[in-house]
Each structure stands twice: as C-alpha cells, then as structure tokens.
C-alpha positions as CSV (number, residue, x, y, z in Angstrom):
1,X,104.4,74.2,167.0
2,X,100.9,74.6,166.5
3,X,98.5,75.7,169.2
4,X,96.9,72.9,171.2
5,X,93.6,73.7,172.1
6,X,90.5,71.1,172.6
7,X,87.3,72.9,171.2
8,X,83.7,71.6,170.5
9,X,82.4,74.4,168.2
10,X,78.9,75.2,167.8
11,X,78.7,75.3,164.2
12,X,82.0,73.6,162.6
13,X,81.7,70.0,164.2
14,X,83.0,68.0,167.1
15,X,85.0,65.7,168.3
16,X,82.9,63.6,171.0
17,X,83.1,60.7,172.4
18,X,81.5,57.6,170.1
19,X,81.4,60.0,167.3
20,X,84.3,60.3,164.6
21,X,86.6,64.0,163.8
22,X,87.3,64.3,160.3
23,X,90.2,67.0,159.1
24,X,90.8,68.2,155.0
25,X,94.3,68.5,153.7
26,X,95.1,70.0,150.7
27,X,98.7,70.7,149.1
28,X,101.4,70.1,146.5
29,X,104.7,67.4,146.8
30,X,107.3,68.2,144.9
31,X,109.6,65.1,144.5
32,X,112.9,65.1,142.5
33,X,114.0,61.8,141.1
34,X,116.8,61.3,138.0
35,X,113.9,61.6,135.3
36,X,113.7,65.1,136.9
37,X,111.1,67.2,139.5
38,X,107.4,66.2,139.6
39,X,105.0,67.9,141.7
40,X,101.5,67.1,142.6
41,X,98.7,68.5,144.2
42,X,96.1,66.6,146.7
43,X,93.1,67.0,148.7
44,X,92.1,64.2,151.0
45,X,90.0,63.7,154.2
46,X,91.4,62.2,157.3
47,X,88.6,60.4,159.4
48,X,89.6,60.0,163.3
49,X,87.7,56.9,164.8
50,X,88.5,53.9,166.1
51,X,89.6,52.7,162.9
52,X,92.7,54.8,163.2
53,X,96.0,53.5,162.9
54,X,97.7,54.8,166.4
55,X,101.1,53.5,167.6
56,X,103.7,55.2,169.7
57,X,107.6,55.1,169.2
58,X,108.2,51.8,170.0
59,X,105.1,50.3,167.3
60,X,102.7,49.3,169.7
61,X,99.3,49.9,168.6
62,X,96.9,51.9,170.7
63,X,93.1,51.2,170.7
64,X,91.0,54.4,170.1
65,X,89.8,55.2,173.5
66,X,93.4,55.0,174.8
67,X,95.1,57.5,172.2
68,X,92.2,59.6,172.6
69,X,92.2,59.9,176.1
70,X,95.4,60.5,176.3
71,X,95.1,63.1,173.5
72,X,92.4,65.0,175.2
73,X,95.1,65.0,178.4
74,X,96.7,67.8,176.7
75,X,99.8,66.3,177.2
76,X,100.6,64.0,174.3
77,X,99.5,65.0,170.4
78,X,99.6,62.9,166.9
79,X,101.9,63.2,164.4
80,X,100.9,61.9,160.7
81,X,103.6,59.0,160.0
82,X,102.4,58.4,156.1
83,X,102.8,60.6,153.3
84,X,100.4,63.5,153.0
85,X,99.0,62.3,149.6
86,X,98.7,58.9,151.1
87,X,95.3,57.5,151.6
88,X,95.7,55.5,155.1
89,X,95.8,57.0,158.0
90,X,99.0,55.9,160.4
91,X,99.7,58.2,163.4
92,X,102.5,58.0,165.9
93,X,101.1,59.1,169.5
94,X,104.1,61.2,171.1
95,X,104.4,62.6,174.7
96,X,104.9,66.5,174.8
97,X,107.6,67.6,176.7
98,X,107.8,70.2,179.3
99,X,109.3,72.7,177.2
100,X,106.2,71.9,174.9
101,X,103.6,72.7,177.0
102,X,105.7,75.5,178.3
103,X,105.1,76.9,174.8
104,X,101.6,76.1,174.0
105,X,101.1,77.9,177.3
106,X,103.6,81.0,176.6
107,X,101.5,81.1,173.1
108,X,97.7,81.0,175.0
109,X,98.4,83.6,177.4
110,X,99.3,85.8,174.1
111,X,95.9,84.9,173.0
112,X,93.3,87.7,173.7
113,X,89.8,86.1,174.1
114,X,87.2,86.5,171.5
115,X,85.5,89.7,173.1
116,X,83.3,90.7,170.1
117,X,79.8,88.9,171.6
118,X,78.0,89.4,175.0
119,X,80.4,87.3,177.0
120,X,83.3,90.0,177.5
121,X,85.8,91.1,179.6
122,X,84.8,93.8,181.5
123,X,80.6,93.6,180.4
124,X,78.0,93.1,183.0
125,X,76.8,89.5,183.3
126,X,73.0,89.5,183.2
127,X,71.7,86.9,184.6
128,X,68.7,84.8,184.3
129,X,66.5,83.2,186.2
130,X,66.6,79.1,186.2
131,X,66.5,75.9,188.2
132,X,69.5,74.0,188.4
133,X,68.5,70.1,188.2
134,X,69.8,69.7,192.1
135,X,67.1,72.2,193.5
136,X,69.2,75.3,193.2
137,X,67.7,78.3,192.1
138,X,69.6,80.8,189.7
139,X,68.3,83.8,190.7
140,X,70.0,87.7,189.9
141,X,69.2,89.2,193.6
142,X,70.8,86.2,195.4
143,X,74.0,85.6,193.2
144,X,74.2,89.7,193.6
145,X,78.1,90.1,195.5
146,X,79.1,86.6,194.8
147,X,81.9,85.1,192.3
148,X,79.9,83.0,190.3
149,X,82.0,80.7,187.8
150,X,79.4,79.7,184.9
151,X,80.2,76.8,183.0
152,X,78.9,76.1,179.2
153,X,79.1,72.4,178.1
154,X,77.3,69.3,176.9
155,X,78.2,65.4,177.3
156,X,78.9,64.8,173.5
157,X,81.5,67.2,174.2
158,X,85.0,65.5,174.8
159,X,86.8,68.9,175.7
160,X,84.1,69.4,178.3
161,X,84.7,66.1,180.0
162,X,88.5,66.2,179.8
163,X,88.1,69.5,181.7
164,X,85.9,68.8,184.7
165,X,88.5,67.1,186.7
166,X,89.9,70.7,186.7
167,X,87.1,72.6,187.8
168,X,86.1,69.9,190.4
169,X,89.2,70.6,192.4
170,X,88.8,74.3,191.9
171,X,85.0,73.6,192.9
172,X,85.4,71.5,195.9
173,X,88.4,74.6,197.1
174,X,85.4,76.5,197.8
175,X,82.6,74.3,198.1
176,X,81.8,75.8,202.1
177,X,82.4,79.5,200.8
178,X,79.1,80.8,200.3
179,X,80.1,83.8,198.6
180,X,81.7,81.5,195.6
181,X,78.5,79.8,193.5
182,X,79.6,77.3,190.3
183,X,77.0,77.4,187.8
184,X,76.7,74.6,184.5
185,X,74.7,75.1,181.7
186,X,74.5,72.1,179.8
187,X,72.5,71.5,176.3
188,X,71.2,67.9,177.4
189,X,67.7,66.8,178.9
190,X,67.6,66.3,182.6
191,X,67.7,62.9,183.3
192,X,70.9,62.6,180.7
193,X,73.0,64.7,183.3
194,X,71.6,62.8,186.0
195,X,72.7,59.8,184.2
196,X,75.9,61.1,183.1
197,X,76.9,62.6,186.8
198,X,76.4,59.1,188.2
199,X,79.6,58.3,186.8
200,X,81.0,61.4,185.6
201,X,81.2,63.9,189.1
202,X,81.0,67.7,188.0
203,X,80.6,69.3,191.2
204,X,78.6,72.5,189.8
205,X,74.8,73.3,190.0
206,X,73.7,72.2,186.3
207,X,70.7,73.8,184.5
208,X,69.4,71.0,182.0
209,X,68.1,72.3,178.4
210,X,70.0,75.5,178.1
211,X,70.3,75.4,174.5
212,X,68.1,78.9,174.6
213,X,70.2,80.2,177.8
214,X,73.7,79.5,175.8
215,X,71.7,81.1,172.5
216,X,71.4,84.3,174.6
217,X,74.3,84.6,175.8
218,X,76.2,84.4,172.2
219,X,78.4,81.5,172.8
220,X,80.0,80.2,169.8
221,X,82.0,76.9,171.6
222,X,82.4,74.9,174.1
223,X,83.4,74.7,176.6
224,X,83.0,77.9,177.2
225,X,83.7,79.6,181.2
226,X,83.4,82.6,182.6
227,X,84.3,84.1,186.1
228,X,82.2,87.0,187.1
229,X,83.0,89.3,190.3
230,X,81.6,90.2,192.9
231,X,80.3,93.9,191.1
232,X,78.8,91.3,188.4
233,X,81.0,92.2,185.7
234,X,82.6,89.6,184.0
235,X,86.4,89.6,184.9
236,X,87.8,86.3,182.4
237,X,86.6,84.1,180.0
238,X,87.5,81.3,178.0
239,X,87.0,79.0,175.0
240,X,87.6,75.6,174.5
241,X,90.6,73.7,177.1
242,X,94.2,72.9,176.8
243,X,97.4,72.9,178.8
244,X,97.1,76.2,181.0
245,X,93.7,76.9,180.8
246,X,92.6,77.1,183.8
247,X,95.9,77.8,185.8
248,X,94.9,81.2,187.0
249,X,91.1,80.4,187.8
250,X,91.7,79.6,191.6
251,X,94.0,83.1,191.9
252,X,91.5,85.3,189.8
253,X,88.5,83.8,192.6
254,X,91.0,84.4,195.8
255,X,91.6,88.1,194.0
256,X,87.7,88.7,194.0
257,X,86.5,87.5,197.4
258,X,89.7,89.8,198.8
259,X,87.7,93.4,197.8
C-alpha cells in the first residue's frame, strides 16, 4: 500500500480547498485478445475538482467537498475504477481499515525526517523576534526553558486545516502551563487569519506574513511542525499529516517539561 501522507509542498503544487490537484500517469497495457497481444503506451492528466466522478461501494455519488473531507480524514482513500488509459475520471471512495492505518503508521515511523536543512533533529532552534497577531510577543529570552511547539501553515493549505483539530486538543492539554508556548507561522495577511479563526479555531499564537520567517528557516512543505525543548534544541519534526502523525506529540511535551 502506498504511503498516505497529506502535503502542501512549496514548490510542486497543492491541493487546497477551492482549488483543483492534478496527478500525470504514464504507462504501457498489454492486452491479449484471439488476434494476439497488443500493448500500448499512455500519458494522461487526472484533474481532481469538483467535477470528479466519486462514488463509494454501493454507487452513490459523493459531492466534492464530501469525498474530500473525508479524504483529508486520513481514514478513507480513492481508488481509480476506469481503465488507466481511459480519459474520465471515476473513483470509488473506500474506508481504510484498521489494519490499514496500522500500516501506513508502521511504514511512517520507519520514515526518518528530511534532516538535511535548518530544521533538524537535534539543531538549535534560533529564534526570531515577532508579534503574534493576538498581542504575543516572540521573543528568544522569554521562550528560553520553555517547550515551544512551532507550527508552519497557510489557509489554502488543506493538510494544514485537516490537522488543527489535532493540535487544538494537544494545545488546550496545556493551555494553563506556562512553561509550554504554541507558536503559528502562517503565510497569509493579518486580517485573513483573523477572518479564517472566526470559524476555523487554532488555538496557537499566529504570526501573520511569515513568508520571510518560513524562508529562513528552510522549509520545503507544509505543514511543517516542530517541538523544541526546553535546552532549545529541536527534539522532532515533521512534514506534511497523515494517520499517526502526531500520536507521540503530547508524550515527547510531557517527556520535556519532566527534566
């Protein structure tokens, strides 16, 4: 089974809400009839949007926010009903199992983390003076012998959203500890997160603009987070979301505020 992992990447594309994903086969069918074996090559695009034929087991047909919703659950996938070579695109919607997600979880804790930019397990986390769009001030003497759990995300990003559920509960766990701080740095103006959280609750302190902040720091998707102790060295850190993700966040914090 391939690896189930929501990502908005930087540079490659995204798939966000309103907008449309678009994935390139290419391959050869071989097909053996009584005249004899004929094989063929193709190349075509698929283009996800609401124009999508989605229908589960039983043929009923799902509207695009619904499939993708539940996609971005991490618990159900699509599976390509038509040919390869054909040009419509007709997708079953199917529930993974627990032994499923007990795999894609078994093959993401095998997964080392991309530690080849700043962001790295084990590298001191510099940080950088800002104002969070709540009042909060980021500021390197006073998050000195905290955890600090940064967050890297934008609205546009679907990943992101289907995430923050997650990090609210872990959030609100510790929302009287004042040696815990959650920190988001978003790539949107201002008054778009305050728009956005009015109906949307992500219970971090959010820096508005960070497009130069995220630059600095290297990162190549999102969302991208990152747990840093209480020495200021960054002790886990992840890219993109999927079943698992986030399962040992809570114990990693409980582990740091204990030394």
């Amino acid at each position: 089974m391939k690896r189930v992992l929501l990502l908005c990447m930087v540079l490659l594309g995204h798939i966000a809400w309103g907008q449309t994903a678009t994935k390139t086969e290419t391959g050869t069918i071989t097909r053996t009839t009584a005249a004899g074996i004929t094989t063929k090559s193709f190349s075509r695009t698929h283009v996800m949007d609401s124009t999508t034929l989605v229908k589960d087991s039983m043929g009923r047909r799902y509207a695009y926010k619904e499939w993708h919703d539940k996609v971005l659950s991490g618990r159900y996938m699509l599976r390509k009903n038509s040919a390869p070579d054909d040009s419509s695109d007709n997708y079953m919607l199917v529930k993974l199992s627990d032994a499923d997600l007990a795999r894609i979880k078994a093959m993401r804790s095998k997964m080392n983390p991309d530690e080849s930019g700043v962001i790295r397990t084990g590298a001191k986390f510099n940080f950088v003076r800002a104002k969070a769009i709540d009042g909060y001030e980021v500021l390197p003497d006073k998050l000195a012998g905290k955890v600090v759990i940064i967050n890297f995300w934008f609205i546009g990003c679907a990943p992101c959203r289907a995430e923050m559920p997650e990090l609210n509960k872990i959030a609100t766990a510790y929302a009287n500890n004042p040696d815990v701080v959650f920190i988001g740095v978003s790539t949107d103006e201002k008054d778009k997160i305050e728009e956005f959280l009015k109906t949307t609750p992500f219970q971090y302190h959010h820096i508005a603009d960070g497009r130069k902040i995220a630059a600095m720091y290297q990162v190549k998707g999102y969302p991208t987070n990152v747990i840093v102790g209480k020495d200021g060295d960054i002790k886990k850190h992840s890219m993109g979301y999927g079943p698992g993700m986030l399962d040992d966040f809570s114990k990693l914090i409980a582990e740091e505020l204990a030394k």
